[in-house]
Phi, psi and omega in degrees: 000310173318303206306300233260345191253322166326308192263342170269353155293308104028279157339286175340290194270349170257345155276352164269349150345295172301320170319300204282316197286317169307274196310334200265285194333323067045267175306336178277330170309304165290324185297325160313308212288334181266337153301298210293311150352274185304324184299312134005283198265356168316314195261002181227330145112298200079022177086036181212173202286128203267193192280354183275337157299325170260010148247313185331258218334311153288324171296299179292007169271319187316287157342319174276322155342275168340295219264341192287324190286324142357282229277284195321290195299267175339005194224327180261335145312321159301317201269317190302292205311333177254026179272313178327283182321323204251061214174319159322310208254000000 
């Protein structure tokens, strides 16, 4: 008889486990399923610019920047050495 209260204890006490582990099981499931999301359209965007598009999209602006500004120094460098050169003469 001990034994039999023992064992609906047991019982008991391993199906509310069971419970607590489904629900936790459930839940770390949807919170992946909702990380995998985010991740998704961050990197794809979903049909809007994703965020990896929109830095390529700043690095080649930069980049263009970079040569225009080259060109600028280079082009005002020129123009000084021959205001020099004719300022000389």
């Amino acid at each position: 008889m001990a034994e039999d209260g023992k064992v609906d204890l047991i019982l008991e006490e391993l199906r509310g486990l069971r419970a607590e582990f489904n629900a936790f099981s459930l839940d770390t499931g949807e919170r992946v399923a909702s990380l995998e999301i985010q991740v998704k359209h961050g990197i794809s965007g979903n049909g809007q610019p994703s965020r990896l598009q929109v830095v390529e999209d700043r690095v080649e602006s930069l980049s263009v920047w970079r040569w225009r500004i080259v060109g600028i120094c280079g082009g005002a460098s020129g123009v000084i050495m021959l205001l020099g050169w004719l300022l000389r003469q």
